[in-house]
Every structure is written in C-alpha cells, then in structure tokens.
N, C-alpha and C positions, 0 to 999 in steps of 0.2 A: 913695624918692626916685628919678625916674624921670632926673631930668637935663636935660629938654629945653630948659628955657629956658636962655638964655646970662646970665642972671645966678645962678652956680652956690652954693648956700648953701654947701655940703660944704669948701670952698675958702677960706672966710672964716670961718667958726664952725668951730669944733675940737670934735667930736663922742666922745674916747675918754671923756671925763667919764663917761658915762651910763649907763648901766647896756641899754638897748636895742643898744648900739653893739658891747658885750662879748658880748651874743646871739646878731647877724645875721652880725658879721663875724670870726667865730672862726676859725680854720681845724683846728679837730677832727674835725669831720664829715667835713671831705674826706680826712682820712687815715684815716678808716674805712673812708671808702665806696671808697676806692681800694685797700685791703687787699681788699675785699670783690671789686672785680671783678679783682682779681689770684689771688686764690682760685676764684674761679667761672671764671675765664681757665683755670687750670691743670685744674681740673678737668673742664672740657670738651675740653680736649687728652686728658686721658685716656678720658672716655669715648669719644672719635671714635675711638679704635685697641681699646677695646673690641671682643669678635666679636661678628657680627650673623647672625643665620640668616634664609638669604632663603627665602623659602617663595611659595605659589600656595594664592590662598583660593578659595574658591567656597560657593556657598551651595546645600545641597540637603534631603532629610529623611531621617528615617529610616525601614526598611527589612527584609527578613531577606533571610539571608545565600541563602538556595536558592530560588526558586519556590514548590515548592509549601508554604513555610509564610509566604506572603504571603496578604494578605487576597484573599478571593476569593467570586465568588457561585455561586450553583447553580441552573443552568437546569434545563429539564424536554427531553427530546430528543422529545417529542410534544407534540402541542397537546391541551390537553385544560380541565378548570375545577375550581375551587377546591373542593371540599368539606368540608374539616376542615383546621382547624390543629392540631396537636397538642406544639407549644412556643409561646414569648411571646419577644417584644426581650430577648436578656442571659443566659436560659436558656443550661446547660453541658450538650453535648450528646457523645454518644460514635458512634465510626464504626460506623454502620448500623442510625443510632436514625431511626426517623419522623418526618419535619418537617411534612411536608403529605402531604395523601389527595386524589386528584384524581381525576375520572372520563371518562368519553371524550366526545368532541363531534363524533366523524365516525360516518355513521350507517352506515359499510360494518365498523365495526367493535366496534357497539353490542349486537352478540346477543349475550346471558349463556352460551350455551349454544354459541359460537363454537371453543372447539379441541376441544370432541367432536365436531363435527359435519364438520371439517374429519380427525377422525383417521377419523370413518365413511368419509369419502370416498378416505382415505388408504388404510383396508383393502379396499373395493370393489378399489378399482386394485391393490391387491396381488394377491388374488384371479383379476384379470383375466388380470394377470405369470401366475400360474401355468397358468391355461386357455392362454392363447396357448405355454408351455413345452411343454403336453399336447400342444395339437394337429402342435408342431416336432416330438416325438419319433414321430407316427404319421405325417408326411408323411415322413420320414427312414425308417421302415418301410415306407412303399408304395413308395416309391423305390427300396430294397434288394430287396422283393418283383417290384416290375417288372421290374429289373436280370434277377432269378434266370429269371421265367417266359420275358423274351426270349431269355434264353441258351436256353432249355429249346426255346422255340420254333426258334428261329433251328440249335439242333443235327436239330432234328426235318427240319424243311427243307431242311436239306444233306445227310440220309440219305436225303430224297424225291429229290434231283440224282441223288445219285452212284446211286438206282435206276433210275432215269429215261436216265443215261449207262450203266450196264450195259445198259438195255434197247435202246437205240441200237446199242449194237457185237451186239447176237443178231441185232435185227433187219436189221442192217447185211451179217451174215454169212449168215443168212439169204435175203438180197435177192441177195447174189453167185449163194449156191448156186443159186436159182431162177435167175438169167439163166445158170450153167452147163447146167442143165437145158433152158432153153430152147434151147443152141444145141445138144445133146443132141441134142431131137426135132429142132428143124429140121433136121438134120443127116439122120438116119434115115427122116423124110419125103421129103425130096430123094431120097435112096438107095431109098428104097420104089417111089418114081413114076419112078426111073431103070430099075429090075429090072422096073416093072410095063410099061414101055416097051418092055420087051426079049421081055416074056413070061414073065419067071420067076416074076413076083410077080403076084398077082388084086387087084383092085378094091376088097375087102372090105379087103385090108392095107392100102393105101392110103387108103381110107377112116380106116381104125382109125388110122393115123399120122397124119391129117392130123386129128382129136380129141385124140387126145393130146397135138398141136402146139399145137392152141387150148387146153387145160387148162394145158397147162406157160404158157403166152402169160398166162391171167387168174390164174396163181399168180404169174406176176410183179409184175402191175400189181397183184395182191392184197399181197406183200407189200413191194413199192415204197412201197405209201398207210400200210402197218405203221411204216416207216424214218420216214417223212416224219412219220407222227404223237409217233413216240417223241421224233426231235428238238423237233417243237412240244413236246413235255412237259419236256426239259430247259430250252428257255426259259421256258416257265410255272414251273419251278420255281426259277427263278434270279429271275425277276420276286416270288415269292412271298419270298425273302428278304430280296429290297431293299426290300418291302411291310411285312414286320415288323418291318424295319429304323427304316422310315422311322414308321412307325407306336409301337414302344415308346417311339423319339426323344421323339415328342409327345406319350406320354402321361408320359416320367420328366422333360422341360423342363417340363408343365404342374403336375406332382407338386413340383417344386422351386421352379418359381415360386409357389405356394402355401406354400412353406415359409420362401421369404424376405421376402414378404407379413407372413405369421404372425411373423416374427424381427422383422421393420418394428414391426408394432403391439406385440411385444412391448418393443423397445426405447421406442416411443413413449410405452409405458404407466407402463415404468420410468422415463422422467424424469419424468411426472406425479407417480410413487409419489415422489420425490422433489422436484420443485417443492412438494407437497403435504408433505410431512416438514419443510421449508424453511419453508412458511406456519405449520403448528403450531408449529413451535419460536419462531416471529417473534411468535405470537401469545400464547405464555407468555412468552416476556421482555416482550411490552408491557404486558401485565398485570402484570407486578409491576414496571414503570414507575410504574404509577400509585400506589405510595406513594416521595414524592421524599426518600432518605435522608443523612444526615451522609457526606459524603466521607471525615472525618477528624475526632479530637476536637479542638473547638473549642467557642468561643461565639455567638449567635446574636447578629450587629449590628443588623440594620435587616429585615425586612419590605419587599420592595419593592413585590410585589404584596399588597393586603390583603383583606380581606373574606372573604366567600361564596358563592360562586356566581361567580368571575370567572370569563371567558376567557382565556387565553395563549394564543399560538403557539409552536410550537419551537423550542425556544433563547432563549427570552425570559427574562430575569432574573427570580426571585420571591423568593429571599433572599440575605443577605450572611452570610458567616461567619468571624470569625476563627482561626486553630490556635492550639490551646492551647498548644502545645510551638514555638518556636523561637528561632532564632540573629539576636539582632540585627544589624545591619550598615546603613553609610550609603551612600546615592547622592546624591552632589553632583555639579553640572556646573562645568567649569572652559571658561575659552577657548581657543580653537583655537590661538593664538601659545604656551601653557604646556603644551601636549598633551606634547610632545618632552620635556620637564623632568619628567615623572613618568614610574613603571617601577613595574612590579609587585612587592612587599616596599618600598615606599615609604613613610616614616614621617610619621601623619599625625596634628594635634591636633583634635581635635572638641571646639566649643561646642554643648549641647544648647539648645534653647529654655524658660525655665523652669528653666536650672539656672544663678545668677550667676556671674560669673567676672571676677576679675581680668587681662586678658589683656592681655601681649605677644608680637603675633606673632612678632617674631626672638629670642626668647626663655623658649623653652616650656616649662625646666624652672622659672621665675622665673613663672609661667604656674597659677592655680588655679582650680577647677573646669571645669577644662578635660580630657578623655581622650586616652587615647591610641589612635592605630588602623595598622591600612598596608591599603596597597593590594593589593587581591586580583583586580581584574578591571578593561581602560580597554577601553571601547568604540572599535570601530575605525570607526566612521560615525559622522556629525554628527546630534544629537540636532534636533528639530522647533525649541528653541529656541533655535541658532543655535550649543548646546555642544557636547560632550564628555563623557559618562557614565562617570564613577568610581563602584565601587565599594570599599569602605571596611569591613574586618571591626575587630572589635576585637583590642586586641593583648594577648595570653595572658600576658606577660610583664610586666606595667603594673599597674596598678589595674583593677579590673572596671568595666563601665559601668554606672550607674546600673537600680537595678531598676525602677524607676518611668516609666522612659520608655518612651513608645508609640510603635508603629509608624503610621507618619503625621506626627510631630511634625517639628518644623524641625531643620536643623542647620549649624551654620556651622563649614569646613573650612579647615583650614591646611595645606598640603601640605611639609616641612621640606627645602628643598635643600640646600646647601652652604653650608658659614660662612665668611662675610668682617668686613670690617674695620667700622666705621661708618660711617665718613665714606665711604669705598667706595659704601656702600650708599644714603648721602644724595646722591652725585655721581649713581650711579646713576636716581636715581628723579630728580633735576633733571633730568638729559639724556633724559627718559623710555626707557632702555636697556633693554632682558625681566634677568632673572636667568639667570645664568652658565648656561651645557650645562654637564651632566656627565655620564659614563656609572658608576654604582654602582659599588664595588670588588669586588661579586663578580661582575660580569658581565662589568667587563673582565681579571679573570682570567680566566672562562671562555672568551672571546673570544682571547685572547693563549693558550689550552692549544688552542685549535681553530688 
C-alpha cells in the first residue's frame, strides 16, 4: 500500500484480521536487526583501537644476496668464431669445464707456429744483449789500456823536458864561460898590440892574438846557437806533452763514446728482449682464450650466440649462466617520500609470486604464506625508475624461504614500521599523511651513547 491517493483504505478497513498484516507489520525483525547493528557498533569500536602496523610495500623480484652468484654471461675478451660447442641449454657445468672452442679471425695472429717464432726472435735479441755486453767489457779495456800507455807516454815526455832543461843550464853555463873567454882574449890582444906598439912584442904575437880573438869570437856565436837550440828543445818538448795530451783525450773520449753507443744498443736490445717476452706471454694466454671456460659452478641458461662458424667481437655476450650455489635475497623498489622510514635490520614480509597468501599488511603475524626478511643494504641514489633499491636478505630466525623459488621471479614487500591504533591509521590514510618517522631502538641507543 503505497498511500498516495487521499482516499486512504488503511483508515477505514481494519487490516489486524489477516493473516499478511501479522507478517509485514511485526516488530521482531527490528529488534534484531537493531541488536545486530548494536553488536557490529561495538565491535567496530573495538576493532578501531585494535594495533595496526604501518608498513611501506613495494614491489620487486628476486635476487642473491652478493654479485657474483647472480646470473651472469660470459664473454669472450677477443674476437674470434664459433667452432665447437661442447655443452647444450640446462647442462651442469663445473669451474673450468669447456663451453665453447673458438679460433682466431685476425690474420696478424693466425700463424700456428706464432709463440715459437716470436721466442726465436726473443733469443736472437738475447744473444744480441750479450755481444753488445762483450764489446762494453773490451771498450772499458782499451780505455784503461789508453789510460796506462798515456801515462807511460806523457812520463816519457817529462824525462825528455827535464833533459832538454839540464841541457839549457850546461849550455847556458857554457855560453857564459865562452863570453868569459872571449873578453879573455880581447883583453890580451889589446895588451899584445899595446906591447907591440912599444916594441916589446913582434907581429907574429900579435897576429897569434888576434886568431885566437876570432876563435874565442866563433866559440861564442858557436855556442850561443847550442843555448838557443836547447831552449828550442825545451819548448818542443813541452809541445810534445800537450800533443799526447791532447791526442790520448781523443782517442779515450772516442773509446768511450763507443762504449756508451754499445750500452745504448744494448739497453735498446734489452727492452726488445722484453717487449718480446711480453708478446710471447700475450700470445699463450690468447691461446688458451680460445677455449671459453665455466667462471664458476652453475648451469647453462641460454645460448646467446648459436651455430657454427659465427663471428663475435670482444666482449660480446655468447652464453648465460646460472650459480649453482647461492643466497637468495630480494630487491624491491620503494618511493622516495618512504626512503627515511627504512633503516638497515628492518623487518620485512615478502609475498613470492606463485606462492598464495592470505595477506594483512598491518598484520603480519595474522599474515600466511607470506616470509620473513630485513633489510641489509638501501641504495643511496635514485634508481632509473624514479625509486629507491632495497635490498631484502632472508631472516635466519623465521621460517626459511621457499626452495622452489627462482632468481628472477616477482616479489611483493612489506616493510613493518611502527604500531598504531586503527582508527589512527584509517584518519591517516583519509588525510593522505606518510607513516609516522621513527628512528629503531638500537640506533637511537647507539646515537644517545655517541
């Protein structure tokens, strides 16, 4: 009965008769249904004071916990081409088993016969080291040889002086006595031709005095030209020292230049001997390049280069491989505004992909198949997609994590903050507010002992 018209039946016909009237218009239901939202009242007051743990999710995958037992491929560090496979996709391989056999594609270092021919050329030059050694130690002897004969000379030469200066002071003494002599006779001639003047003395004495004046006269000038030669000998013989002076100079400068020459080519020869040491050894380790081996034990994932006879270049990918041995762990990214809210030993719930799970975020004991984890490492730069890189070890103290999970698969992170109230937490998230700062209790102990 809707009521609308104004000629109302309800009003004028008495309706408790019937049996419909006792159905529609009981009032039993409303004291149920009004117990019931007095129950569900109170009970939602209690839940709202209920604790809520706020947390920071993000989504990343999984992971291990160090480098090098993440997946990883294996280049070749020369260019070179495919010639043998010697595993298949999935094969389990151990560190320094053969994966591929590859041979060379550069023609400066395709001779088979290339680190013999490089050590012949290594020992030539050794060789050479030693000849050029030889001829240091015989310039180094004519040297010392020169040395000796100059001295030998050079004393020989100053016994020629100091004879040559004896000879000077005889004929120097010499040359006096003779001009004593000479004024001698003059002297006696005068006196002869003064007496022959008077008549005491003849002609004949006279004569004879004035021979004997000219003999004493060319004994002078004979040995005046004696003085004068001796001196010429002392300067020739003074000349003759600074001759052999100047003379062995040039031949021990030329004897020596010849030896530092010889020390030249010999160091020259020696770094050859070693640029060449340096090629042969470059030349065995590239050769045993060319079989490309297990890094480490793992499995073989993919193939990236396939065939027979391909080319690569250096550093070119040609397979993938997994480690057999390692420590899972997760990297999720979180946002920039929740960075501050995580800290390292941070308690953290991990959904795997592939493993179901009952999940309440603010309530992770209440929370199944779900793990446990903390945080072991936050990236202090902003990741390519706009996050924040966590790292996420599993927690030793929990349940283990699933053996079945692979590195690569998905994971979804809940990061556990601080517990608050409910309703807190619904105002929260109305007013869109971040979750509360805190700093850990063992850090701001450690903080409060600094």
């Amino acid at each position: 009965m809707l009521n609308v018209s104004h000629n109302q039946l309800n009003k004028k016909v008495s309706l408790e008769g019937y049996t419909a009237f006792a159905k529609a218009f009981t009032s039993r239901h409303n004291k149920y249904f009004n117990r019931f939202l007095g129950v569900f009242a109170f009970i939602l007051i209690i839940v709202l004071f209920l604790p809520w743990t706020q947390n920071v999710s993000g989504n990343g995958y999984v992971t291990t916990l160090t480098p090098d037992q993440r997946p990883q491929t294996i280049q070749s560090p020369i260019p070179g081409r495919i010639e043998k496979w010697h595993v298949k996709e999935g094969d389990y391989v151990t560190k320094g088993d053969t994966i591929i056999f590859i041979s060379e594609i550069k023609t400066e270092y395709q001779d088979p016969r290339l680190v013999e021919r490089t050590n012949q050329q290594r020992e030539a030059k050794s060789r050479s080291v030693v000849s050029y050694q030889e001829k240091i130690k015989a310039l180094k002897g004519q040297v010392t040889a020169l040395i000796n004969e100059r001295t030998l000379k050079l004393s020989q030469a100053k016994n020629k002086l100091k004879q040559t200066r004896f000879k000077v002071k005889s004929d120097s003494v010499d040359f006096q006595a003779a001009k004593t002599n000479l004024d001698i006779a003059q002297k006696q001639y005068n006196r002869t031709v003064m007496l022959q003047n008077e008549g005491l003395k003849a002609v004949t004495d006279v004569e004879a005095k004035r021979l004997k004046l000219q003999e004493t006269q060319a004994k002078l000038i004979s040995q005046e030209n004696k003085l004068l030669a001796s001196q010429n000998s002392v300067m020739n013989a003074q000349l003759e020292i600074s001759r052999i002076m100047a003379e062995y100079s040039n031949k021990i400068a030329k004897s020596r230049s010849e030896r530092f020459t010889a020390e030249s080519n010999q160091f020259e020869a020696e770094a050859q001997v070693s640029k060449l040491d340096n090629q042969s050894s470059s030349y065995k380790i590239r050769n045993a390049m060319y079989y490309i081996t297990a890094p480490q034990n793992g499995y073989i994932n993919k193939a990236i280069k396939g065939g027979i006879g391909e080319t690569f270049k250096e550093g070119e990918k040609l397979v993938g491989i997994m480690p057999a041995n390692y420590d899972l762990a997760v990297e999720t990214f979180v946002n920039p505004i929740d960075l501050p809210l995580l800290h390292i030993g941070e308690n953290v719930r991990v959904q795997f992909d592939g493993w179901p799970a009952i999940f309440f975020s603010g309530w992770p004991n209440a929370s199944f198949g779900t793990y446990a984890g903390k945080v072991v490492a936050i990236e202090t730069f902003i990741s390519k997609n706009g996050k924040f890189r966590v790292l996420i070890a599993p927690d030793k103290e929990d349940n283990p994590w699933p053996e079945n999970v692979r590195v690569g698969s998905g994971a979804y992170t809940i990061a556990l903050l601080e517990d608050v109230s409910i309703w807190y937490e619904l105002w929260r998230q109305l007013n869109g507010f971040p979750p509360n700062y805190y700093t850990p209790e063992d850090k701001q102990a450690k903080k409060d002992k600094k």
